[in-house]
MDTraj code that builds the backbone (N, CA, C; nanometers):
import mdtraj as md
import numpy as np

residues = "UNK UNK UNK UNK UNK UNK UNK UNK UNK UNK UNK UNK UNK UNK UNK UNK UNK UNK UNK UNK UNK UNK UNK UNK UNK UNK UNK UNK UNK UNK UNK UNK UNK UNK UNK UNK UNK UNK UNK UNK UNK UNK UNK UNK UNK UNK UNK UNK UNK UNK UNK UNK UNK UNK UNK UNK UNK UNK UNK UNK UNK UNK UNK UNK UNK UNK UNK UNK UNK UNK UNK UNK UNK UNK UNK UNK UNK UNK UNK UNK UNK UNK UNK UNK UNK UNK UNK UNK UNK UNK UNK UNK UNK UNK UNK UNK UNK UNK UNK UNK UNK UNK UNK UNK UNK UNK UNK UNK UNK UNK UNK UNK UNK UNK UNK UNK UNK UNK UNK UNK UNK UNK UNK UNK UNK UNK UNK UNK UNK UNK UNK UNK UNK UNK UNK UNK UNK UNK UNK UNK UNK UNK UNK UNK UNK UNK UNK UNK UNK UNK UNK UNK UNK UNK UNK UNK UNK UNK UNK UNK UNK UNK UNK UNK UNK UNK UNK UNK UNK UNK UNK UNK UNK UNK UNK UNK UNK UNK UNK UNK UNK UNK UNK UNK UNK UNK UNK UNK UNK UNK UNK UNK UNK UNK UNK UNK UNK UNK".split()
xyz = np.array([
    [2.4667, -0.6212, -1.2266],
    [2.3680, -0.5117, -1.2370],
    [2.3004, -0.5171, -1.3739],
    [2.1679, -0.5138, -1.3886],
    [2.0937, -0.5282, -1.5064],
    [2.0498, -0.3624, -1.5629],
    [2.1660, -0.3633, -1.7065],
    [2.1582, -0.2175, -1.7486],
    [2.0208, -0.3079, -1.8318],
    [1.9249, -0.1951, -1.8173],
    [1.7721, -0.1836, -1.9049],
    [1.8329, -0.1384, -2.0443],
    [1.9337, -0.0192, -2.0837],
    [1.9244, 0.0216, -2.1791],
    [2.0075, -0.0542, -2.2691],
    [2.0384, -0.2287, -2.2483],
    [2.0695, -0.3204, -2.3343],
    [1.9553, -0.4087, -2.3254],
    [1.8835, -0.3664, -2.3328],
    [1.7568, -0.4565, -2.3558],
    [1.6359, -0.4297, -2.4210],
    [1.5665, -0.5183, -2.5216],
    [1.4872, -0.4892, -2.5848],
    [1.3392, -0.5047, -2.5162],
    [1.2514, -0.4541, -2.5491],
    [1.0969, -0.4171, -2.4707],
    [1.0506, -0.5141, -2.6222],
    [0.9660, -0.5688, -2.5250],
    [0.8499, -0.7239, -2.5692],
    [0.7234, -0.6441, -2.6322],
    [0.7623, -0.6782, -2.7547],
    [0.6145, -0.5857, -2.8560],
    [0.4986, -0.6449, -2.8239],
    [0.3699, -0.6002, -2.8199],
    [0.2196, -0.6298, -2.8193],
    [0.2497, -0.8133, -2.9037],
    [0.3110, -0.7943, -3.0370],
    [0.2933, -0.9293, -3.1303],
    [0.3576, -1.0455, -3.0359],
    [0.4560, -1.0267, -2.9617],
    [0.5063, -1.1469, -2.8857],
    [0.3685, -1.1869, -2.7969],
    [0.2750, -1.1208, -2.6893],
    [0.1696, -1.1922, -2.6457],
    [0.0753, -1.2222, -2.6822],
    [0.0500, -1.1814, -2.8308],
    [-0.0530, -1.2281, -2.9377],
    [-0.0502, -1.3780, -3.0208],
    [0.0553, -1.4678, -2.9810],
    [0.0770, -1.5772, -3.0158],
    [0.0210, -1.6502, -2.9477],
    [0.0091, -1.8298, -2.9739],
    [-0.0268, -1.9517, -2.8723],
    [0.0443, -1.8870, -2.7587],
    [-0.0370, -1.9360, -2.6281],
    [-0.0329, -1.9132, -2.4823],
    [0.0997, -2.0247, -2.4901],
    [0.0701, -2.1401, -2.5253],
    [0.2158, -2.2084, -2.4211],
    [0.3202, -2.1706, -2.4929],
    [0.3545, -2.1310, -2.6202],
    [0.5036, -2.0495, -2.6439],
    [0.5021, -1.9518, -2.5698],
    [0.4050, -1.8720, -2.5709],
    [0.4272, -1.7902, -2.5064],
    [0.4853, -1.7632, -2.3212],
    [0.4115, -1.8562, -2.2671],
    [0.5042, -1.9329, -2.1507],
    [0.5996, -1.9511, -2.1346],
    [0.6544, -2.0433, -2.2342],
    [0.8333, -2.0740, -2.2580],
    [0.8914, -1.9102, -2.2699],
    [0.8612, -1.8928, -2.3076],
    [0.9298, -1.8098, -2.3836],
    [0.9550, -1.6802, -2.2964],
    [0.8539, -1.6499, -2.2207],
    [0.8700, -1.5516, -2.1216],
    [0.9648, -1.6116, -2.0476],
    [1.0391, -1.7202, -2.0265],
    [1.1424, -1.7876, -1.9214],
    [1.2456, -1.7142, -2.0100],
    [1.3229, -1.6547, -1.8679],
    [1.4335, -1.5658, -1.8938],
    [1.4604, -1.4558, -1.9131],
    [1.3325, -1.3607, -1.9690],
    [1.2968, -1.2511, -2.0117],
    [1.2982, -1.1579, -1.8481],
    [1.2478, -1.0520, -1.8709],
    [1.3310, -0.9482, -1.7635],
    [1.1861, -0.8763, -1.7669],
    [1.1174, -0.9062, -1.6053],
    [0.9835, -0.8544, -1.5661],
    [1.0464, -0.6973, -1.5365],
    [0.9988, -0.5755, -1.5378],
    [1.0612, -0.4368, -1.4796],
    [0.8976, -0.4145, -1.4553],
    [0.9646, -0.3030, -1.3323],
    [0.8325, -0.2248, -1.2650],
    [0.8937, -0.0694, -1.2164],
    [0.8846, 0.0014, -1.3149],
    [0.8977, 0.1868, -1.2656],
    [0.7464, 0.2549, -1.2254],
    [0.7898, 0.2447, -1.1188],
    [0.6659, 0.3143, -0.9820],
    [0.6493, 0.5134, -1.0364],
    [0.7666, 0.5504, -1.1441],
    [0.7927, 0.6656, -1.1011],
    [0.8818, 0.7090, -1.0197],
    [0.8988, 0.6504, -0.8889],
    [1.0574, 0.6798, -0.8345],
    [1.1341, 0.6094, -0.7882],
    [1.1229, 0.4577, -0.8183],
    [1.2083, 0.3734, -0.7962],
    [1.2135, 0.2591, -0.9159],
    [1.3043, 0.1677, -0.9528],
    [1.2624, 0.0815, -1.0624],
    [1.3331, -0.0717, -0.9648],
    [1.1941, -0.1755, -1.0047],
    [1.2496, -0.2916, -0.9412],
    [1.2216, -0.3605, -1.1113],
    [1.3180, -0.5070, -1.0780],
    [1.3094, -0.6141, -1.1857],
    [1.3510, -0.7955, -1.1350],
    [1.2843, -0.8415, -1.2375],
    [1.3280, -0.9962, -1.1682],
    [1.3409, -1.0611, -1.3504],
    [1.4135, -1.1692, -1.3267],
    [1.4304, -1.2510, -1.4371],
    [1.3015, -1.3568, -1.4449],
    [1.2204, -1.3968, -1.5289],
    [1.1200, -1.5043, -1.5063],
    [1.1810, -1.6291, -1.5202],
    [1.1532, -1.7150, -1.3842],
    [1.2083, -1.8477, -1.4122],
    [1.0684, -1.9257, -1.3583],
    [1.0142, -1.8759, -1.3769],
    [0.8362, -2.0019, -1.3457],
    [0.7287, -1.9544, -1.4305],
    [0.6453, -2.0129, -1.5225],
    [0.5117, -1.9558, -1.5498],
    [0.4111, -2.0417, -1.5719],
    [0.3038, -2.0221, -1.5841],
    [0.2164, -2.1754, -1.6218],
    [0.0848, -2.0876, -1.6903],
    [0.0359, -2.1542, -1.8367],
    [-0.0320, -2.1443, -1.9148],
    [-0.1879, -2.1499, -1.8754],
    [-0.2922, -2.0587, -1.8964],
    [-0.4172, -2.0746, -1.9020],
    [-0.5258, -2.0620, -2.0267],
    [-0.5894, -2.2099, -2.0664],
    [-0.6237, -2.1521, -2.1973],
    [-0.7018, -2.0884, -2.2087],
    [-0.8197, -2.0231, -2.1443],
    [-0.9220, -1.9932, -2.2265],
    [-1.0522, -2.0468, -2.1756],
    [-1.1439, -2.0494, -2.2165],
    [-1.2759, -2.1337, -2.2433],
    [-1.2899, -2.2671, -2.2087],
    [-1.1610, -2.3165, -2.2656],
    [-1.1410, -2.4734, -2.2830],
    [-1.0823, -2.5599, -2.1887],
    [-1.0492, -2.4258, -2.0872],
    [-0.9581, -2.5196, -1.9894],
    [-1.0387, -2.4731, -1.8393],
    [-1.0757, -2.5598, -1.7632],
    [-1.1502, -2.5272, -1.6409],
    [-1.0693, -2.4674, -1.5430],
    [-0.9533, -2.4865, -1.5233],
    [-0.8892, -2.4112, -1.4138],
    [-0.8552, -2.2929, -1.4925],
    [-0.8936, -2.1817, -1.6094],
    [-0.8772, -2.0944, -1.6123],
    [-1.0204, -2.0032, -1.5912],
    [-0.9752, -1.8750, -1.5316],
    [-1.0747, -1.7896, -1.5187],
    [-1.1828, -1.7739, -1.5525],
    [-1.1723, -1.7811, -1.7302],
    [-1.2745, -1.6822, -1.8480],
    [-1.3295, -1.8556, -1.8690],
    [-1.3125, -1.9396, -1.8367],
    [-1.4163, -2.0802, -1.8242],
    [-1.5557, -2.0354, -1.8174],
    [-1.5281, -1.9668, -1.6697],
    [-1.6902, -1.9835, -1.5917],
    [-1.7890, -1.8628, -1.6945],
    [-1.6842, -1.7930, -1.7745],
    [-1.7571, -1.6242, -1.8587],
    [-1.7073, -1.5323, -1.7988],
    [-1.7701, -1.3929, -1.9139],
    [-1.7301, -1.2949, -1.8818],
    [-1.7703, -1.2341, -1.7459],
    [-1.6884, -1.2201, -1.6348],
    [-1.7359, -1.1116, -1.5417],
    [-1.6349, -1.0024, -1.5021],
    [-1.6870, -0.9067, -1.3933],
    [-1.6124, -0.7929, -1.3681],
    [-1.4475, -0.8357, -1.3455],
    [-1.4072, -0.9400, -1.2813],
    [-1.2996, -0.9882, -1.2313],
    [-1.2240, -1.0133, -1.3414],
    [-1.2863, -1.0674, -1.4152],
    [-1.1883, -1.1267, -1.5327],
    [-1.1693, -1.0733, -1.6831],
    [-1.2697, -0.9424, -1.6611],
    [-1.2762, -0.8888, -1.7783],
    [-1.1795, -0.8603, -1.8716],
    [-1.0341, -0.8117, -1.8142],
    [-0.9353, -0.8059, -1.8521],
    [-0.8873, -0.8943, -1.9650],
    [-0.9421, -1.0260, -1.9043],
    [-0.8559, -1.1732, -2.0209],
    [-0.9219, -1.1678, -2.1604],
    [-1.0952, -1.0723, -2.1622],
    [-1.1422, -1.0922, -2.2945],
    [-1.0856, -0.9229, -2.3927],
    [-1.0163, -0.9154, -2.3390],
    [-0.9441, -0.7971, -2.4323],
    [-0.8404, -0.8447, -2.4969],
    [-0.7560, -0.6822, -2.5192],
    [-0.6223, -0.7704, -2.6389],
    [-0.5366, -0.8558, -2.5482],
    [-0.3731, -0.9262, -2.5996],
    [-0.2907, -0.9753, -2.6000],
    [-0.1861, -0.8337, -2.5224],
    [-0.1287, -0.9300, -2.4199],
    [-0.0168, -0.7903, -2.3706],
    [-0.0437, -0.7188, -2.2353],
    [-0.2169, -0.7095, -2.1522],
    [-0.2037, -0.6993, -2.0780],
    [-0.2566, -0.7706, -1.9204],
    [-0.1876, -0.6492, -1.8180],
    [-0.2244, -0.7212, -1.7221],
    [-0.3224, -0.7716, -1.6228],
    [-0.2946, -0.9138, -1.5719],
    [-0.4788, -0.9267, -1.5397],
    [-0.4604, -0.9888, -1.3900],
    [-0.4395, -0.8674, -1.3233],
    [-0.4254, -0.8803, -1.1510],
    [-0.5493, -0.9652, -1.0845],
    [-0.5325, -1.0705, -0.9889],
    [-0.6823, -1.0863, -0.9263],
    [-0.6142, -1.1274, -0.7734],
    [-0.6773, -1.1263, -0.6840],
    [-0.6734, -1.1656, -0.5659],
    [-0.7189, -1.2915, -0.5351],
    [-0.6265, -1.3757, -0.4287],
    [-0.6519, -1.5483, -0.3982],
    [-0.6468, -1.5256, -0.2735],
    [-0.7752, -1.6276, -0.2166],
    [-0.7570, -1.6666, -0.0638],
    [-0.8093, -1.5069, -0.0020],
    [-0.8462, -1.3742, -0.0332],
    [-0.7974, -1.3147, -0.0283],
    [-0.7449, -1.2273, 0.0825],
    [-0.6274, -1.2788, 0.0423],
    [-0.4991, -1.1904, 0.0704],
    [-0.4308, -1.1528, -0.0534],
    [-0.3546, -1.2861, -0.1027],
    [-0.2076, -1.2833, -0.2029],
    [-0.3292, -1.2179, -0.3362],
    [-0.2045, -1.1165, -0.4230],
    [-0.2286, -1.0502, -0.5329],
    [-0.1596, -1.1915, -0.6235],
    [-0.2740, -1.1938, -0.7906],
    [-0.1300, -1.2707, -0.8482],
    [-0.1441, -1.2211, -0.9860],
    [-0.0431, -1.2304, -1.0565],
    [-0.0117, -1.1368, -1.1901],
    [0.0227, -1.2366, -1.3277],
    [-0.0725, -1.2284, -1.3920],
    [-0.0712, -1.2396, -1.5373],
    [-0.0709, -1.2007, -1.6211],
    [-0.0362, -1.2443, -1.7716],
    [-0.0083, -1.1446, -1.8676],
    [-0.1424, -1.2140, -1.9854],
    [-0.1970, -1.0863, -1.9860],
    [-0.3161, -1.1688, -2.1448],
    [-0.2383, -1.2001, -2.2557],
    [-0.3259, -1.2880, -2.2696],
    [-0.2032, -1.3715, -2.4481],
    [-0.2796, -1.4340, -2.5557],
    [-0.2216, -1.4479, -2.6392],
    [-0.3498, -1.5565, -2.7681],
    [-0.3996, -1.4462, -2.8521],
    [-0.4540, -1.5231, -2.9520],
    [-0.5673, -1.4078, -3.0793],
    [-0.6540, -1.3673, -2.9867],
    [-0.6797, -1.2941, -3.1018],
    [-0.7903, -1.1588, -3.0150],
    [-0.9519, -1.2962, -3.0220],
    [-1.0183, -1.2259, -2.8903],
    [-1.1537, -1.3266, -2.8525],
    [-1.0848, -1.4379, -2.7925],
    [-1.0129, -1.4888, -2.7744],
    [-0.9414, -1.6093, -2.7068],
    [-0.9016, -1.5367, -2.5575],
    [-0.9952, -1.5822, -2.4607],
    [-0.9146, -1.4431, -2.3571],
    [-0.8469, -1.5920, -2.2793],
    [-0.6872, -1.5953, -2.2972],
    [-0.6130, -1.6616, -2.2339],
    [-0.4804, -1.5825, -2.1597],
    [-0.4077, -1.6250, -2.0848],
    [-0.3658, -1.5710, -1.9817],
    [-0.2050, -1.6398, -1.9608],
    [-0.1117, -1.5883, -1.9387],
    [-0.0324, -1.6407, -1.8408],
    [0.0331, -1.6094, -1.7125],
    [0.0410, -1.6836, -1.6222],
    [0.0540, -1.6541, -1.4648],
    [0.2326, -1.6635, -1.4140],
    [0.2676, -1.5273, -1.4056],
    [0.4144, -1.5182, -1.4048],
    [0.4571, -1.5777, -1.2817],
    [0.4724, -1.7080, -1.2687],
    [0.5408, -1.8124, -1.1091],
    [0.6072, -1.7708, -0.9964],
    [0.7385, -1.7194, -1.0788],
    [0.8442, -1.7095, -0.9941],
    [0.9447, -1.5881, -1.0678],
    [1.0182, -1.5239, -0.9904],
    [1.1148, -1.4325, -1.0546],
    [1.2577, -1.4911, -0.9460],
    [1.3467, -1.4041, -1.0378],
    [1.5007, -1.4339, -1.0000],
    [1.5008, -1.2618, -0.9625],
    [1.5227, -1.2403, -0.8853],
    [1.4953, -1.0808, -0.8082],
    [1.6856, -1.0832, -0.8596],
    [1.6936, -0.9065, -0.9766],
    [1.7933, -0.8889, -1.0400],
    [1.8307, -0.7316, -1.0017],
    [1.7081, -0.6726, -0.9546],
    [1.6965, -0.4838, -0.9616],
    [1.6342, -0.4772, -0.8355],
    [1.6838, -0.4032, -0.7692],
    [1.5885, -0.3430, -0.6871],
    [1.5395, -0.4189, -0.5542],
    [1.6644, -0.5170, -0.5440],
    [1.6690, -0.6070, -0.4343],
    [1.6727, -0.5379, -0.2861],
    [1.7010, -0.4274, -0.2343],
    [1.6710, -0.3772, -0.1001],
    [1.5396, -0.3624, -0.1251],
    [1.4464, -0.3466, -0.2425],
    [1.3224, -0.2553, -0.2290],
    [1.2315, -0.3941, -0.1901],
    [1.2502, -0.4891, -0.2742],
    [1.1852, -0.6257, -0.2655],
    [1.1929, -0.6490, -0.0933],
    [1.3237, -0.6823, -0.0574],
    [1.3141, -0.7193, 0.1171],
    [1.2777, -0.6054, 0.2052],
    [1.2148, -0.5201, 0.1750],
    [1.1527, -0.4239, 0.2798],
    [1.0023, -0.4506, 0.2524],
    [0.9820, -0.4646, 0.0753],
    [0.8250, -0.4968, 0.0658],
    [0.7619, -0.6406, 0.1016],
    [0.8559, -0.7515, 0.1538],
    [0.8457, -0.8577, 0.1512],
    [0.8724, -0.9019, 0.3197],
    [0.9620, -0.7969, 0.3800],
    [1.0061, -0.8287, 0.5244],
    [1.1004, -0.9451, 0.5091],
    [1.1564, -0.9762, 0.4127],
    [1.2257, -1.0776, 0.4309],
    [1.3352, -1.0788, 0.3301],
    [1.4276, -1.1148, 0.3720],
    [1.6248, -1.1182, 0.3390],
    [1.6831, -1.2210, 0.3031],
    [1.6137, -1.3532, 0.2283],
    [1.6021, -1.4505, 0.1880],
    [1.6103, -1.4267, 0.0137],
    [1.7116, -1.4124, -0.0699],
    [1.6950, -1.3561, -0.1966],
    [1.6212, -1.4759, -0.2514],
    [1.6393, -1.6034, -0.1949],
    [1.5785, -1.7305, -0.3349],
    [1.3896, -1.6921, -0.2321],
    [1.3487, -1.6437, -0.1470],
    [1.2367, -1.5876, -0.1078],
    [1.1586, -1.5185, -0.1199],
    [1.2215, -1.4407, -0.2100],
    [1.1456, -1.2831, -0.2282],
    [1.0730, -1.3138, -0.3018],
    [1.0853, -1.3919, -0.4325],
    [0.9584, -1.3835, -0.5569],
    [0.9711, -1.5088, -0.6051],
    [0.9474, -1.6388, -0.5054],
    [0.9678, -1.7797, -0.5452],
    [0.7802, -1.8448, -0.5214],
    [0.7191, -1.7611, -0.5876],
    [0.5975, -1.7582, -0.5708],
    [0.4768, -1.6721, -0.6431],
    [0.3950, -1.6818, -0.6917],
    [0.3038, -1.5953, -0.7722],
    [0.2487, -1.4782, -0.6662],
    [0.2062, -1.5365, -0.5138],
    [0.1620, -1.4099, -0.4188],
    [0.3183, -1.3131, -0.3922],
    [0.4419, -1.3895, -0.3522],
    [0.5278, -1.3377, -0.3021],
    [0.5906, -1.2851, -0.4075],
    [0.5914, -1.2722, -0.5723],
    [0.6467, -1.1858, -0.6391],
    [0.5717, -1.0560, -0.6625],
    [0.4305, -1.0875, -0.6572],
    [0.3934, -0.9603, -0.6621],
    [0.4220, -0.8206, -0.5188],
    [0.4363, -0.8912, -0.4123],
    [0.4568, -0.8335, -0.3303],
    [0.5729, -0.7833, -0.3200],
    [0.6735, -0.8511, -0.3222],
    [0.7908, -0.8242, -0.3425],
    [0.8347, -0.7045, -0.4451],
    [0.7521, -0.6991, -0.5305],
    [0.7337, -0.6409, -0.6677],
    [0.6529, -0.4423, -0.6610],
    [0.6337, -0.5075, -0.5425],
    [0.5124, -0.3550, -0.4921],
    [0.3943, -0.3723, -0.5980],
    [0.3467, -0.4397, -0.6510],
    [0.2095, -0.4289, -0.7687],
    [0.0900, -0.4098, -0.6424],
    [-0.0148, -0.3076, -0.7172],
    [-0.1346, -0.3035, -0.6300],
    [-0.2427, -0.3494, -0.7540],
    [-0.3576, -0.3478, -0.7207],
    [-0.4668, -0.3776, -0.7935],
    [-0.5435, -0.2740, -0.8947],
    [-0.4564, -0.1927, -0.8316],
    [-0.4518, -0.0522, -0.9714],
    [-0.4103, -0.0880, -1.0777],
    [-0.3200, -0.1168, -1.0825],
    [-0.2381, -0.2008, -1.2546],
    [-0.3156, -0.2943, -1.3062],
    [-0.4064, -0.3595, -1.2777],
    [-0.4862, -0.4413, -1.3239],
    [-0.5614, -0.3672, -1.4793],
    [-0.4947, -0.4672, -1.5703],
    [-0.5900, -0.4075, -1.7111],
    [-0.4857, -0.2724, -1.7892],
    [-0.3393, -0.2608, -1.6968],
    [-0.2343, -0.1896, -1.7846],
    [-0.1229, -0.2427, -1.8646],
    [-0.1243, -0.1518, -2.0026],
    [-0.0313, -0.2244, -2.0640],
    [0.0826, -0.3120, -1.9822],
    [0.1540, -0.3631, -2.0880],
    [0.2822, -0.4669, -2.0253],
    [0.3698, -0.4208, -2.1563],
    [0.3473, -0.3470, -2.2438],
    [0.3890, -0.2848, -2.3612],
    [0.4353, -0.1285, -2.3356],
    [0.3003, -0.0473, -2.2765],
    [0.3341, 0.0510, -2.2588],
    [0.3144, 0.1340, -2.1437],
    [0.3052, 0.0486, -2.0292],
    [0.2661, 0.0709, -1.9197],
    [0.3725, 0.0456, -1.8108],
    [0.3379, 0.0710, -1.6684],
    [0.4801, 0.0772, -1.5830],
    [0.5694, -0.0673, -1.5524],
    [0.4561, -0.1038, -1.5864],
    [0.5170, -0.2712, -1.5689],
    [0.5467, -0.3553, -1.7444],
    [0.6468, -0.4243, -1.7484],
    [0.6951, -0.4387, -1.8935],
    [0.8200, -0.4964, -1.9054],
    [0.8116, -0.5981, -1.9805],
    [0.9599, -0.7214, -1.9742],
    [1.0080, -0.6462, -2.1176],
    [1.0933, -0.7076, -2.1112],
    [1.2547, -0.7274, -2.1693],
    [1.3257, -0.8087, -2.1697],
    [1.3992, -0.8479, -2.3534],
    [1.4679, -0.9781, -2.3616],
    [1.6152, -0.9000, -2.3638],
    [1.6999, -0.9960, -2.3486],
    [1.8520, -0.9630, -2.3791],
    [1.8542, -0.9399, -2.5165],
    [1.9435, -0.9067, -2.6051],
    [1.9685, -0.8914, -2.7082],
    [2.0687, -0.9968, -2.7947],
    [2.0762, -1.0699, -2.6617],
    [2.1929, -1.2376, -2.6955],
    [2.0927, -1.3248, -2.6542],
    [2.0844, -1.4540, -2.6979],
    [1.9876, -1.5600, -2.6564],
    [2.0649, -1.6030, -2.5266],
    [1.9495, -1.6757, -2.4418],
    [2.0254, -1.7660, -2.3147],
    [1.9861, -1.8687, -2.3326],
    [2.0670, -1.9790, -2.2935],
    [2.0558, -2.1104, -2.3502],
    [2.0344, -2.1846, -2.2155],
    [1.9268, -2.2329, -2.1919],
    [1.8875, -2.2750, -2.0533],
    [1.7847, -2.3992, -2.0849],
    [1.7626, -2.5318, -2.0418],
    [1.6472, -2.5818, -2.0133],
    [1.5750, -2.5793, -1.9326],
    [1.4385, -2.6235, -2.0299],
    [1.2959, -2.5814, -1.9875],
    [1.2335, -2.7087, -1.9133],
    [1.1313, -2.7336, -1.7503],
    [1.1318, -2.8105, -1.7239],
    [0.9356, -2.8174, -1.7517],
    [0.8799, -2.9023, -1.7912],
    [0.7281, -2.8856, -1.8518],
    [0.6961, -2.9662, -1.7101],
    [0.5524, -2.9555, -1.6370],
    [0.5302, -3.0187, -1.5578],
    [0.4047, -2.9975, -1.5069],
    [0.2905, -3.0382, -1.4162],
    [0.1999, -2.9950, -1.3924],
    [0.1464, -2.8567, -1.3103],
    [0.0204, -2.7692, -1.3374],
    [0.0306, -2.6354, -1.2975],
    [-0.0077, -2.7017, -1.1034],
    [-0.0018, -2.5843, -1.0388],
    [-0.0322, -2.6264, -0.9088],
    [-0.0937, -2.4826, -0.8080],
    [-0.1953, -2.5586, -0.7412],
    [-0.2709, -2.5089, -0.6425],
    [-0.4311, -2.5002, -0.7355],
    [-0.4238, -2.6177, -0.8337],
    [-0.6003, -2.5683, -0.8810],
    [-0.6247, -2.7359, -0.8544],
    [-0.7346, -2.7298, -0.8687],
    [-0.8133, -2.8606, -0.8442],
    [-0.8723, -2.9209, -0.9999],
    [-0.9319, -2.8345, -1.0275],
    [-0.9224, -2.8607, -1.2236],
    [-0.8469, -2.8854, -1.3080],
    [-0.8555, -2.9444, -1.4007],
    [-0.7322, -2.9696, -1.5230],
    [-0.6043, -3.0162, -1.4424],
    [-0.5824, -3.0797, -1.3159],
    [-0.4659, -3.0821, -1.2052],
    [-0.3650, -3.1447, -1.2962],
    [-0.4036, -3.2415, -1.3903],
    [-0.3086, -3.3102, -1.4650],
    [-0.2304, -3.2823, -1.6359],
    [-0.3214, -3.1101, -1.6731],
    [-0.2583, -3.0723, -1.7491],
    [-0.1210, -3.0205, -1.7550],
    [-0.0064, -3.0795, -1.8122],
    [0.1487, -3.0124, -1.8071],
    [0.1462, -2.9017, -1.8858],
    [0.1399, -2.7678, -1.7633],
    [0.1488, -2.6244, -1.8610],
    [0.1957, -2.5616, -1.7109],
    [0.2594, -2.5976, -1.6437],
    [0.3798, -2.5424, -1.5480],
    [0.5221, -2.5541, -1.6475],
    [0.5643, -2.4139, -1.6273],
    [0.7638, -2.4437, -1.7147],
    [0.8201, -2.3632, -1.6148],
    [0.9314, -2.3973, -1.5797],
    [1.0358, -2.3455, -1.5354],
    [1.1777, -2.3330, -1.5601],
    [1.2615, -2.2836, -1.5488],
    [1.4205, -2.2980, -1.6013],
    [1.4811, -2.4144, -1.4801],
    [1.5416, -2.4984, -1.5819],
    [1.5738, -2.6540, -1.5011],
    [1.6936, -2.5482, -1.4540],
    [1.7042, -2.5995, -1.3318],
    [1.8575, -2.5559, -1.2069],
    [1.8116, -2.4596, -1.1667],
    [1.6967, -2.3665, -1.1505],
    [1.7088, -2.1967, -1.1023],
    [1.6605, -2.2547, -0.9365],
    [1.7627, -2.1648, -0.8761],
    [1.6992, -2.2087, -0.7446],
    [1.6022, -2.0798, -0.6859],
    [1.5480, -2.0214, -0.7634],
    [1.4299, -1.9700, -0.7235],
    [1.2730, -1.9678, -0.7768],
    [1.2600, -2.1314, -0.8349],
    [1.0975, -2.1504, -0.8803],
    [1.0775, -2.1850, -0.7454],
    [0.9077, -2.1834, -0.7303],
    [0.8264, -2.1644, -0.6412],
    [0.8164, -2.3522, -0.5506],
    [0.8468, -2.3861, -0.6544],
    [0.8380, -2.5868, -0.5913],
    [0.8998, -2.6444, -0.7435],
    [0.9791, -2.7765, -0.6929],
    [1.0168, -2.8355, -0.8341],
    [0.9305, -2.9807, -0.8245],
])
top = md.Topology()
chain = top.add_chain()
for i, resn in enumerate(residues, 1):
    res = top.add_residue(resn, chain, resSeq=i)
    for name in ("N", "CA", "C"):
        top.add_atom(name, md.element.get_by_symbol(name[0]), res)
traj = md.Trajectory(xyz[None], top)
């Protein structure tokens, strides 16, 4: 059972750094979501880096528009968009300020709130529930309301342990874009059997 009140909350300065530490680094850390009357959580074991301007398979490439407005603000929050649409998928803004870069939370290790996940998900498959960027948010209950709310001080908001975890990191290519296909800025925790594809 994951007590919250041994855990420390991820200051604004942790997503204000380079995007790919910041990637790593979210591996392991503790996604939480309080709705108000229920609280779900997952451990991050997938994420993959978006730079910016500079990188074509990210968003804020093509410029500023309504969709993506989110990424040209601060460091810290969240920048919901819809794929295909159906699947919701959830990122966290990151980098110096004017750098609107992003990272795309992969996969979770579902830790809290595991009946709530398989009723929002229809499915009883624990390495299933959030082995995916559409299927964690769902799993997760996120709507498109949260889009552009803190991750600092808002309902949704990670947490590190207060002991380090000593795990390797596996670097590899991101997947499902057609751009940049061969940049390595996919990480995952080597052995978790709930990233999205190895």
């Amino acid at each position: 059972m994951l007590d919250l009140d041994k855990l420390s909350l991820l200051p604004y300065s942790f997503y204000s750094r380079d995007t790919i530490t910041v990637a790593k680094e979210l591996l392991g850390k503790y996604m939480v979501y309080n709705n108000g009357r229920e609280i779900v959580a997952g451990r991050v074991v997938e994420t993959e880096a978006y730079l910016g301007k500079e990188d074509p398979a990210c968003h804020s490439a093509r410029g500023r528009d309504k969709r993506n407005e989110v990424m040209f603000g601060p460091a810290g929050y969240a920048y919901i968009y819809l794929i295909y649409g159906i699947h919701l998928c959830f990122n966290v803004t990151t980098g110096p300020p004017h750098k609107p870069e992003a990272v795309l939370i992969r996969a979770l290790e579902s830790v809290l709130g595991i009946e709530i996940m398989r009723k929002n998900r229809g499915k009883d498959d624990i390495f299933n529930l959030c082995s995916g960027p559409g299927k964690l948010v769902q799993a997760m209950g996120f709507g498109m309301e949260l889009n552009g709310t803190s991750v600092v001080e808002g309902p949704i908001r990670f947490y590190a342990k207060n002991c380090k975890e000593n795990f390797d990191i596996v670097t590899t290519t991101r997947i499902g874009i057609s751009k940049a296909a061969d940049w390595p800025l996919r990480f995952y925790v080597a052995q978790s059997r709930f990233v999205s594809k190895r």
